[in-house]
C-alpha positions in Angstrom: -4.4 24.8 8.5 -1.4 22.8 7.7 -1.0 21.9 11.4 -3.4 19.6 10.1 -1.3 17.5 7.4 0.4 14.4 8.1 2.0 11.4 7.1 1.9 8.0 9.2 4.7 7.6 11.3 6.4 4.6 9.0 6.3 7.4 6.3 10.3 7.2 4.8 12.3 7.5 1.7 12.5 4.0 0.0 15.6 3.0 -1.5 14.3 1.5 -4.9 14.9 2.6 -8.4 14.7 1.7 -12.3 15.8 2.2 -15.3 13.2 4.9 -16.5 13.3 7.3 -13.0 13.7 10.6 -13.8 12.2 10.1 -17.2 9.5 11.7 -18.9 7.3 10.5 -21.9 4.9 12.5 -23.7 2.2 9.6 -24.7 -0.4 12.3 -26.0 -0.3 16.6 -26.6 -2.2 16.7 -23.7 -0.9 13.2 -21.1 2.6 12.8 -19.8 4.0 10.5 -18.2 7.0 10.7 -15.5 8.8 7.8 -13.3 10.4 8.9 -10.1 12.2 6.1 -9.2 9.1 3.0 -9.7 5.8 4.6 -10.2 4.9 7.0 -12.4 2.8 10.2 -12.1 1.0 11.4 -15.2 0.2 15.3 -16.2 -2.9 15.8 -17.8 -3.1 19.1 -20.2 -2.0 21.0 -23.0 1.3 22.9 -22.5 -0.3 25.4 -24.8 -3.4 26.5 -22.3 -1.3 26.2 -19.1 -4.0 24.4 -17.5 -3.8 20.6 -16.2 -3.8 18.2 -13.3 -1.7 15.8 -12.0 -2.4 12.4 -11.4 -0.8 10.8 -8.3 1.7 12.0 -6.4 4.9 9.7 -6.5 7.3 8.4 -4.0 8.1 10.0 -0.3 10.8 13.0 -0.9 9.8 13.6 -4.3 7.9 16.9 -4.3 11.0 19.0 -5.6 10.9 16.6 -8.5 7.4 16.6 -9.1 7.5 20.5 -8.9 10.4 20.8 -11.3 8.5 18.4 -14.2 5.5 20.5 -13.5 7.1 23.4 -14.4 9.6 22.5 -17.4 6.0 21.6 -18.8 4.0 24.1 -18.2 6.0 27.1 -16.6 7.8 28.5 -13.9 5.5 28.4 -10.8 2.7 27.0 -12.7 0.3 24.8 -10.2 -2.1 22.0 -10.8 -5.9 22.8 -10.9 -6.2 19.9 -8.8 -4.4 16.5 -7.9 -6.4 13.4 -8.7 -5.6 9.9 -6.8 -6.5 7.2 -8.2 -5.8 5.5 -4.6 -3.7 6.0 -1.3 -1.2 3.8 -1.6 2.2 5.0 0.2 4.1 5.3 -3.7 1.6 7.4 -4.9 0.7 10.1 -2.2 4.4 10.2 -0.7 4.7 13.6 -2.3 1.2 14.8 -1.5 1.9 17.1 1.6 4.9 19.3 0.1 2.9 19.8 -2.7 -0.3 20.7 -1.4 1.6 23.2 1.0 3.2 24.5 -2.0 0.2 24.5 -4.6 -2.6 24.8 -2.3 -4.9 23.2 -4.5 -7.4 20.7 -3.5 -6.9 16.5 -3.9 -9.8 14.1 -5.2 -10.2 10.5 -4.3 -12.9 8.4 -4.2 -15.0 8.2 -1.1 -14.0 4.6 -0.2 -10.0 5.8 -0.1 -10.9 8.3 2.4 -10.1 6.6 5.5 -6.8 6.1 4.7 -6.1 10.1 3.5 -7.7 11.8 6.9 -5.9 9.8 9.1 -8.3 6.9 9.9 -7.4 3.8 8.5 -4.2 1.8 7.8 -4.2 -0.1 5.1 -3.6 -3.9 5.4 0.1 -4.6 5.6 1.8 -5.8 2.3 2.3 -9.5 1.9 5.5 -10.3 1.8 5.0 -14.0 2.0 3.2 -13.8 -1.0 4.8 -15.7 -4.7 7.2 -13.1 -6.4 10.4 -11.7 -6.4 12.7 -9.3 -4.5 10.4 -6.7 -4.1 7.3 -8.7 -2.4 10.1 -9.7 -0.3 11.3 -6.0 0.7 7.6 -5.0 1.0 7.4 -4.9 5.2 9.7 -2.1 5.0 6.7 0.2 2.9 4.7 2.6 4.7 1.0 1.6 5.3 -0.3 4.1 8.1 -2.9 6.3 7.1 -1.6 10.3 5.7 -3.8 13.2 6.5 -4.8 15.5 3.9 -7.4 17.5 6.2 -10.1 19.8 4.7 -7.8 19.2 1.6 -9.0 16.0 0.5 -12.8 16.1 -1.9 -14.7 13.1 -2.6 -15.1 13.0 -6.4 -18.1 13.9 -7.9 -20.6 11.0 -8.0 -21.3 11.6 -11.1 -18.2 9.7 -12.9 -16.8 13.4 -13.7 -13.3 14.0 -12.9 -12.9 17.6 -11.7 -11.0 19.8 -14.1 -10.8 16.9 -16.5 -13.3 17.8 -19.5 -13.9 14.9 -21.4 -12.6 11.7 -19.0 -14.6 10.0 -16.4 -13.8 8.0 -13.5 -14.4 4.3 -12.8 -14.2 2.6 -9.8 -11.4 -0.5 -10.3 -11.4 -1.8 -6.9 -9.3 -5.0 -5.9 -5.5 -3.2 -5.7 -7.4 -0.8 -2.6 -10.8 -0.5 -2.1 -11.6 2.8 -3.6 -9.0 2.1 -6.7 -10.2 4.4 -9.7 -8.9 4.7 -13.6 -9.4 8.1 -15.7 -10.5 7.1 -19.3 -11.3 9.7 -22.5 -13.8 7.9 -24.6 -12.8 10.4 -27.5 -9.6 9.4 -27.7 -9.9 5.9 -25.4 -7.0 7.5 -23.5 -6.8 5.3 -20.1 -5.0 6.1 -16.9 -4.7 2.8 -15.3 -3.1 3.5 -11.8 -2.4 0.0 -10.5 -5.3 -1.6 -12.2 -2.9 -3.0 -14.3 0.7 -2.4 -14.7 3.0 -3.4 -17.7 6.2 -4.5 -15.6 5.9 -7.6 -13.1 6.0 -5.5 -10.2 7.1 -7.4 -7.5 10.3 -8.6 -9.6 13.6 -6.4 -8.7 14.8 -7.9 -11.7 11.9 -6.2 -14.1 11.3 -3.6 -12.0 15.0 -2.2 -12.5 15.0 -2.8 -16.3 11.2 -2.3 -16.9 10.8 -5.2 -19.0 7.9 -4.9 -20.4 4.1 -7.1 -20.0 0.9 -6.7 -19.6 0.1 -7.9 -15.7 -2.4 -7.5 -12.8 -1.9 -5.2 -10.1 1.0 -5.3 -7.9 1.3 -8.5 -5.6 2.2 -7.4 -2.1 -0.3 -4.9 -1.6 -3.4 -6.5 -3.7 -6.5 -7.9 -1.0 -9.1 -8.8 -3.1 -7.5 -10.9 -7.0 -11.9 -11.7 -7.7 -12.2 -7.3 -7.4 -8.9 -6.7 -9.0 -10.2 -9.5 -11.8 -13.2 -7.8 -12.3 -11.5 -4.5 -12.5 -8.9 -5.6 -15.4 -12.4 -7.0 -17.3 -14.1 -3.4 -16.9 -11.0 -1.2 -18.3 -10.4 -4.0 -20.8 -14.4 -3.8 -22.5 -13.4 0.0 -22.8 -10.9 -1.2 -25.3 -8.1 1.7 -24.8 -6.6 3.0 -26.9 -3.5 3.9 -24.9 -2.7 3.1 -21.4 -0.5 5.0 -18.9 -0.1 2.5 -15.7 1.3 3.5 -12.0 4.2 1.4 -12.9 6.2 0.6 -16.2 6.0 2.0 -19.7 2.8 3.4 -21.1 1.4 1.0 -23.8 -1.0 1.6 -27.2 -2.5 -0.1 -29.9 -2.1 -3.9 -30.4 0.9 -4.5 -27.6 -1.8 -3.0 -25.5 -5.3 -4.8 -26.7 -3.6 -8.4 -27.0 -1.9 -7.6 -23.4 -5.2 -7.1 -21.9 -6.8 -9.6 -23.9 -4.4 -12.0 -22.5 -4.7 -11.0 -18.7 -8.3 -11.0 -18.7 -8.2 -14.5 -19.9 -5.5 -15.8 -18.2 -5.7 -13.7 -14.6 -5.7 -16.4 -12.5 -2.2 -17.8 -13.5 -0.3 -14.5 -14.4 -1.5 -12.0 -12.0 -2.9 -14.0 -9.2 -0.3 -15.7 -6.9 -0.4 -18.8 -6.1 0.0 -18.7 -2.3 0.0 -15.6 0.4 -2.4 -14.5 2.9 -5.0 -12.5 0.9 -5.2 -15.4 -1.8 -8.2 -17.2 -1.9 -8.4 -21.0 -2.7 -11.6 -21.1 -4.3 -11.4 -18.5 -6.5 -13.0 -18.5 -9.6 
């Protein structure tokens, strides 16, 4: 069976860290939140009933850390339920075949993320011409091919139920990648963002490495469609979370968080969409 696993062929460690990598925050009893190097995964479950599910799946090379958080948390060898995407990009699957092989448990994503999990589909390159900093400009050098996940990849349900997830419900947030979900807890209006939003300016080295914190719109280089990804930041903002955990920078609550996202929704167009690069379109409005 795991003949059938792969990763594209550009699939390679990438030399970029922060100032939070290797640290963990506990944002709720039940969410945590973990950088390894710029993106974070998130662990959803109490400690106290041994059951949860990650979220994403980090950087290429980092199962052993993944593994390791996993179990400080919850116990040695202590496995997922499940491992929930909320989309393919390279920095948040780059762990996902060591740790199915070593979990064996299945992987959820949403049906329009599919071809680019079994092997299909590349995603568009990353735009490095695009208006930003360092990082836009190193972006050639990330991996785009396709990964195959096999007969271990589900389609979530079609319901808006997250499986294993009592209580939060996915919604589709398209723009970043075309199947591009968030998790969100109406109880508690817990959201898990993935790259819907972020709170650094992702494709500045400068704020990446410190984590400087802001509200901003997905990251830059690897964004295809700003009116989706506009659209997307207006659906998770009428939710009006609570608290936020993003794919990149610190998780964010309360007012920092509601005036943030008041702010992009409002003002998308200058702060998250660039002003040139080739998936920019003029005549957006």
């Amino acid at each position: 069976m795991d003949q059938e696993l792969s990763y594209g062929s550009d699939y390679k460690f990438i030399p970029a860290t922060s100032i939070g990598s290797g640290i963990g925050i506990e944002v709720l009893p039940d969410l945590y939140s973990h950088t390894i190097q710029i993106v974070n995964i998130c662990v959803v479950g109490n400690p106290a009933t041994k059951n949860f599910v990650l979220v994403d799946a980090g950087m290429p090379e980092s199962a052993n850390e993944i593994i390791s958080v996993t179990e400080e948390r919850f116990g040695a060898n202590s496995r997922p339920q499940a491992i929930i995407l909320t989309h393919g990009h390279f920095d948040h699957v780059g762990a996902i075949i060591e740790l199915v092989k070593h979990w064996d448990v299945p992987v959820y994503a949403h049906e329009l993320e599919l071809p680019f999990l079994t092997g299909k589909m590349s995603y568009p390159e990353p735009d490095p011409t695009v208006e930003g900093g360092l990082v836009a400009k190193m972006s050639p050098m990330f991996p785009n091919e396709p990964i195959n996940l096999g007969s271990h990849i589900r389609t979530l349900p079609s319901d808006g139920s997250v499986p294993h997830l009592s209580g939060f419900r996915w919604i589709h947030t398209p723009g970043h990648s075309p199947g591009h979900v968030a998790l969100f807890r109406e109880e508690d209006r817990s959201l898990i963002a993935g790259d819907a939003f972020v709170t650094v300016k992702q494709d500045s080295l400068y704020k990446v490495l410190t984590q400087e914190m802001e509200v901003n719109g997905p990251p830059r280089y690897l964004t295809t469609d700003w009116q989706a990804a506009w659209d997307s930041v207006r659906k998770l903002a009428a939710l009006q979370p609570n608290v936020a955990v993003t794919g990149h920078g610190m998780p964010l609550s309360g007012e920092m968080l509601a005036n943030g996202l008041k702010k992009l929704v409002s003002e998308f167009d200058q702060v998250a969409i660039p002003d040139y690069g080739k998936y920019v379109n003029k005549n957006r409005h």
